[in-house]
The first five atom37 places (N, CA, C, CB, O) and aatype in JSON, in Angstrom:
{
  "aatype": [20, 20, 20, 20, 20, 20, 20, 20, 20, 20, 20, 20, 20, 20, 20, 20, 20, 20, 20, 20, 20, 20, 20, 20, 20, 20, 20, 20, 20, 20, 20, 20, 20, 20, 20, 20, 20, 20, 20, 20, 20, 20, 20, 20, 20, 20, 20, 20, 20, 20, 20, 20, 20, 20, 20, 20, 20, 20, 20, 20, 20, 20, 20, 20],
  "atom_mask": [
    [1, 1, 1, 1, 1],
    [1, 1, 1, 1, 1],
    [1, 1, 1, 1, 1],
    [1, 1, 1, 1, 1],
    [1, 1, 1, 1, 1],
    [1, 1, 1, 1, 1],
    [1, 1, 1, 1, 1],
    [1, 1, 1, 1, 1],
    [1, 1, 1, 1, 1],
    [1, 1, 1, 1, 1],
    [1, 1, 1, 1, 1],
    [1, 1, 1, 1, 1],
    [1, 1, 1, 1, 1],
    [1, 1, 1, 1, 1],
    [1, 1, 1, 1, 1],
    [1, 1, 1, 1, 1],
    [1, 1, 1, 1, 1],
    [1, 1, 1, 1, 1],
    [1, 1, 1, 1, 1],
    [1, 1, 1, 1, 1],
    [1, 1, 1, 1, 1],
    [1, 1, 1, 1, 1],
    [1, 1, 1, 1, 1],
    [1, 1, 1, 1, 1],
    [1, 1, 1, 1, 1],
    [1, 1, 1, 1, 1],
    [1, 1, 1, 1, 1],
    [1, 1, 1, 1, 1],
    [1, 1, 1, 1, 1],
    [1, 1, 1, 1, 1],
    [1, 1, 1, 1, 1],
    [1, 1, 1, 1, 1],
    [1, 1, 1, 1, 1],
    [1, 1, 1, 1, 1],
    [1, 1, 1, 1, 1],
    [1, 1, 1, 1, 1],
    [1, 1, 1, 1, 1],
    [1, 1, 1, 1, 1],
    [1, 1, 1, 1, 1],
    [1, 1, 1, 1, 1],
    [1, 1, 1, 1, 1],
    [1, 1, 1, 1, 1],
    [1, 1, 1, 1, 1],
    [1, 1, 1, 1, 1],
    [1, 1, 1, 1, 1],
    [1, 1, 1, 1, 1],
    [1, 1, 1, 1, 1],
    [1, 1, 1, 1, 1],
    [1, 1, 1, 1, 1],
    [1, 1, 1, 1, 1],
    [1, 1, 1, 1, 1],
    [1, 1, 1, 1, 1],
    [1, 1, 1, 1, 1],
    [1, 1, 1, 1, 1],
    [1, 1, 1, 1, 1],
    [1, 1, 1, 1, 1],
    [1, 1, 1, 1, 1],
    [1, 1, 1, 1, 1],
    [1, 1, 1, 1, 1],
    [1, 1, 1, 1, 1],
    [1, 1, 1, 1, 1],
    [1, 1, 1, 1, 1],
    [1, 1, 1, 1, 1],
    [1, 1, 1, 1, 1]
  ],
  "atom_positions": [
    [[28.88, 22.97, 16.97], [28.87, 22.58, 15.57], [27.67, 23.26, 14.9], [28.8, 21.01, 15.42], [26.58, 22.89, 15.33]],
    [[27.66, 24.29, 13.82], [26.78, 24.69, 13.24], [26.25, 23.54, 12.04], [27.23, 25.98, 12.85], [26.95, 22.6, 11.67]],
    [[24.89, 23.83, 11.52], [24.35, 23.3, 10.89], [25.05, 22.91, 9.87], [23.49, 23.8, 10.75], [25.12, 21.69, 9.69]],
    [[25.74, 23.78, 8.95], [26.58, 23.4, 7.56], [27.28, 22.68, 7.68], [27.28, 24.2, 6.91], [27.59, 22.03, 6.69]],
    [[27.96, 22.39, 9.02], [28.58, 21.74, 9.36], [28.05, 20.41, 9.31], [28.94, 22.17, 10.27], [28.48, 19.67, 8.42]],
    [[27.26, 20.02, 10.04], [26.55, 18.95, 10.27], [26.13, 17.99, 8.95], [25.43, 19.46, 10.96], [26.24, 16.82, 8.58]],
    [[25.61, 19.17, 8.53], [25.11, 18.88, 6.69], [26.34, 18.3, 6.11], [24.7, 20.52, 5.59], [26.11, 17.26, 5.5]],
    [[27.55, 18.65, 6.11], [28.61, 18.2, 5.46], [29.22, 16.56, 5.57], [29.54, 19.13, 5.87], [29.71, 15.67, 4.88]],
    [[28.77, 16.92, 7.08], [29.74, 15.74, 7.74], [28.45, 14.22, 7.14], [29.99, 16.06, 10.16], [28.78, 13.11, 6.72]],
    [[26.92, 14.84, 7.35], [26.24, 13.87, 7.18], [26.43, 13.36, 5.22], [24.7, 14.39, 7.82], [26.59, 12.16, 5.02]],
    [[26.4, 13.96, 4.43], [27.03, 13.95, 3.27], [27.72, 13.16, 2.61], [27.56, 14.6, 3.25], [27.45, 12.43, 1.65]],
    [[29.11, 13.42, 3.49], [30.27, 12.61, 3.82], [29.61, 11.08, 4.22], [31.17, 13.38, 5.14], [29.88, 10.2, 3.41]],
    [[29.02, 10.79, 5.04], [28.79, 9.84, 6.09], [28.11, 8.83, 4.71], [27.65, 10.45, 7.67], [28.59, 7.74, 4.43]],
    [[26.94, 9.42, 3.97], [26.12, 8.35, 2.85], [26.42, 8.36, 1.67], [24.76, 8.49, 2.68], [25.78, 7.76, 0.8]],
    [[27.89, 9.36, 1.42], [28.68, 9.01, -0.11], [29.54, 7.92, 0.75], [29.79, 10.57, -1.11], [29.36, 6.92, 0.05]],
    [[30.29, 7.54, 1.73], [30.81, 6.61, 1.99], [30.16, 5.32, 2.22], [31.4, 6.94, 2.75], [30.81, 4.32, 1.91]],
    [[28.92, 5.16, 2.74], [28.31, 4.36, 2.65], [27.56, 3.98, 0.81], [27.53, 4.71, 3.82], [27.11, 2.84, 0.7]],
    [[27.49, 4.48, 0.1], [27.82, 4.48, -1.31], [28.91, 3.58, -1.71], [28.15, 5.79, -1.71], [28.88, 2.48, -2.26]],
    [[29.74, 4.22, -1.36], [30.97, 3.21, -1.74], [31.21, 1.47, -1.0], [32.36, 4.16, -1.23], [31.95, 0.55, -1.35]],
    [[30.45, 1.56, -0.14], [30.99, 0.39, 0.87], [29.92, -0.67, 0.21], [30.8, 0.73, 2.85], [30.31, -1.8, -0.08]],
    [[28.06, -0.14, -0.1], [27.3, -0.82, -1.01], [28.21, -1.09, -2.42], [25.97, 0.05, -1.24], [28.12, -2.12, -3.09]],
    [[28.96, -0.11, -2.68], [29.49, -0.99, -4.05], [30.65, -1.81, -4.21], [29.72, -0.17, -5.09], [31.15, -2.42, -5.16]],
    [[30.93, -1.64, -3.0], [32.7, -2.54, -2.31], [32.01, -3.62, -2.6], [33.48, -2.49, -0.28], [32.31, -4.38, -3.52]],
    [[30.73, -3.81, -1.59], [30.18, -5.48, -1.47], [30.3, -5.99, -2.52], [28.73, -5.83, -1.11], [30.92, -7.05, -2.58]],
    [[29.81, -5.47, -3.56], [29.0, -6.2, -5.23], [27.98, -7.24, -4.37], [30.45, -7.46, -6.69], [28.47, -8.29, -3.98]],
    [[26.63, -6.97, -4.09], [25.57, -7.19, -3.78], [24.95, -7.72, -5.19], [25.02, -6.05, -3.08], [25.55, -7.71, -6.27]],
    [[23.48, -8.23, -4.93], [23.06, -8.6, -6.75], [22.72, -7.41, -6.85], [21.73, -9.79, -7.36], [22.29, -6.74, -5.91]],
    [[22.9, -6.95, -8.18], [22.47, -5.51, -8.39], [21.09, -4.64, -8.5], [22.97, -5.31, -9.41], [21.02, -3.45, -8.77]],
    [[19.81, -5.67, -8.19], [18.74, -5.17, -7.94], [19.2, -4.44, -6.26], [17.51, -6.39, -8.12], [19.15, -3.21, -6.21]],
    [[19.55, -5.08, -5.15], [19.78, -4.82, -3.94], [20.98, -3.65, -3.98], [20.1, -6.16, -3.22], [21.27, -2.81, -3.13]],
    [[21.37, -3.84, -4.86], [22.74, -2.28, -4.51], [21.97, -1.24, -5.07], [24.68, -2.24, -5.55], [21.73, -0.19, -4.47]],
    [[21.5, -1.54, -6.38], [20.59, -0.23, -6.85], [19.58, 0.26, -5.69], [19.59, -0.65, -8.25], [19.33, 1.46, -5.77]],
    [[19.05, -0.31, -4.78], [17.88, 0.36, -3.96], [18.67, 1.32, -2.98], [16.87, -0.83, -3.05], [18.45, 2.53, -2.93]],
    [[19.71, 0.59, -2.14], [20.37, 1.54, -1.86], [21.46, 2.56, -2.07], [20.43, 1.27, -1.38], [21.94, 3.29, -1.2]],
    [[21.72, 2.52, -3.09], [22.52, 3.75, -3.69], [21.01, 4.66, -4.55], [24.09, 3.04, -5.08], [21.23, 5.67, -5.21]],
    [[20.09, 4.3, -4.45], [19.06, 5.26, -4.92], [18.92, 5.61, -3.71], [17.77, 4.85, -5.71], [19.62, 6.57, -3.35]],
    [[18.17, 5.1, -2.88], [17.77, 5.76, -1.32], [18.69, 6.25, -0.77], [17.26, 4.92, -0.27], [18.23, 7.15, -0.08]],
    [[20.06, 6.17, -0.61], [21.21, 6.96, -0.27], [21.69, 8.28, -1.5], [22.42, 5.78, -0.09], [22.42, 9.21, -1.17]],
    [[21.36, 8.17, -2.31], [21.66, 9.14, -3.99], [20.23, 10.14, -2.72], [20.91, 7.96, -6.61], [20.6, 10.98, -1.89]],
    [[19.57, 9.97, -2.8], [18.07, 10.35, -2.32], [18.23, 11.53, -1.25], [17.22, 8.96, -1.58], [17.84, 12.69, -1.38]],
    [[18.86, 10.99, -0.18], [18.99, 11.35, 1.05], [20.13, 12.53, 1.07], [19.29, 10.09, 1.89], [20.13, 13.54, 1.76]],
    [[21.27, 12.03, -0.05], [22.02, 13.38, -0.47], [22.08, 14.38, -1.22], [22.77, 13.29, -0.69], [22.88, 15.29, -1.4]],
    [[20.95, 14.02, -1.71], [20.32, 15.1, -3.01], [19.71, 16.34, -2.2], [18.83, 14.27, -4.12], [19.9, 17.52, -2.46]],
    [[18.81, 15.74, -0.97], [18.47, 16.5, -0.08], [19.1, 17.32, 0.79], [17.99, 15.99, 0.4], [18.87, 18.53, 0.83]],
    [[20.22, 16.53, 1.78], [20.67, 16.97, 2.34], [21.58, 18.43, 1.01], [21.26, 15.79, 3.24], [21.02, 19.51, 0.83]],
    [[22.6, 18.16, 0.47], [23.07, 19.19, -0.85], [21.67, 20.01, -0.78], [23.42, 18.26, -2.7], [21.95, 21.15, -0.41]],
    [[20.33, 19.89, -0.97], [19.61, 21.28, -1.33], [19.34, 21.85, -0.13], [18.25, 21.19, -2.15], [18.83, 22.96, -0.31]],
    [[19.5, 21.52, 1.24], [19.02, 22.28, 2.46], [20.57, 22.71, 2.53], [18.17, 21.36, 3.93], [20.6, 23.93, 2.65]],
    [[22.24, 22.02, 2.48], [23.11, 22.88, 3.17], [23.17, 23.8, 1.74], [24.66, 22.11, 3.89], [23.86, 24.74, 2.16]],
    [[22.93, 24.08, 0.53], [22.81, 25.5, -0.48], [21.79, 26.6, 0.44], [21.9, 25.04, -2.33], [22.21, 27.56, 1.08]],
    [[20.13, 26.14, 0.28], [19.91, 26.94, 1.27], [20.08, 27.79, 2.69], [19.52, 26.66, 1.26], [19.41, 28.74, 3.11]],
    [[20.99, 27.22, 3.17], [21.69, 27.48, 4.37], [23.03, 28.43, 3.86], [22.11, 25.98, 5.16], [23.53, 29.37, 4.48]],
    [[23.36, 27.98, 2.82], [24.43, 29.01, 2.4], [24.2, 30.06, 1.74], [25.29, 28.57, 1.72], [25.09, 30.91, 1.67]],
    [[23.22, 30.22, 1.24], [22.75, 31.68, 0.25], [21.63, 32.39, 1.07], [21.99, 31.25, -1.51], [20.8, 31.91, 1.85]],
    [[21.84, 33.68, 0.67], [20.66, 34.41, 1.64], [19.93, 34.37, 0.73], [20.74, 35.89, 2.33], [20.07, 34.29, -0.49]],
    [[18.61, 34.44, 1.81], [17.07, 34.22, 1.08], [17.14, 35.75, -0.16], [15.36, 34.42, 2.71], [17.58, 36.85, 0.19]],
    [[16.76, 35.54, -1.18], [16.65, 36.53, -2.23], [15.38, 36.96, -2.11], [16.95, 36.08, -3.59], [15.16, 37.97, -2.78]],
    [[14.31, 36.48, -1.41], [12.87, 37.37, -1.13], [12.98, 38.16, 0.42], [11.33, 36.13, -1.09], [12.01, 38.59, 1.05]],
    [[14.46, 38.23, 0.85], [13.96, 38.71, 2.43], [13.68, 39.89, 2.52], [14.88, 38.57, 3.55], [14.48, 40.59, 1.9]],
    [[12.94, 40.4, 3.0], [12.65, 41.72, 3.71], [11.02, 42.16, 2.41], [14.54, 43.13, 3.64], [10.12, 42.99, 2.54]],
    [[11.3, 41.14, 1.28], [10.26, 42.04, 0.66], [8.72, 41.96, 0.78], [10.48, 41.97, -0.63], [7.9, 42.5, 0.03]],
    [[8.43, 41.08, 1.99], [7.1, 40.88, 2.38], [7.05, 41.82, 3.51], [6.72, 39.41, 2.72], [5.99, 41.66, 4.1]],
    [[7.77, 42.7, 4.03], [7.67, 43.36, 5.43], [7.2, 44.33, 5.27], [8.73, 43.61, 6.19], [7.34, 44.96, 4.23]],
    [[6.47, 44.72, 6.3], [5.96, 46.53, 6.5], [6.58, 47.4, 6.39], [5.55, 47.05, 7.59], [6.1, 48.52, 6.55]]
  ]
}
């Protein structure tokens, strides 16, 4: 399993858990923390699997 892969599947894994915090209807101070800390965690994960998909646009221009 390559990385993008991984990235995807994990993605997948805390937009569904997204949904399952809002299945509950929790009081909404407690759903907001975690759909922020989960919003959080996929904001991240989305900017490392882009980096993983685009080639670096500075490569080679620091080399000898």
């Amino acid at each position: 399993m390559d990385s993008l892969q991984l990235i995807s599947e994990r993605i997948i894994h805390y937009k569904q858990l997204m949904i399952k915090v809002k299945q509950q209807q929790n009081r909404p101070e407690i759903e907001a923390v975690y759909l922020d800390k989960y919003q959080g965690v996929i904001d991240e994960l989305e900017f490392l699997k882009q980096q993983l998909e685009e080639p670096p646009e500075t490569a080679g221009l620091f080399e000898d």
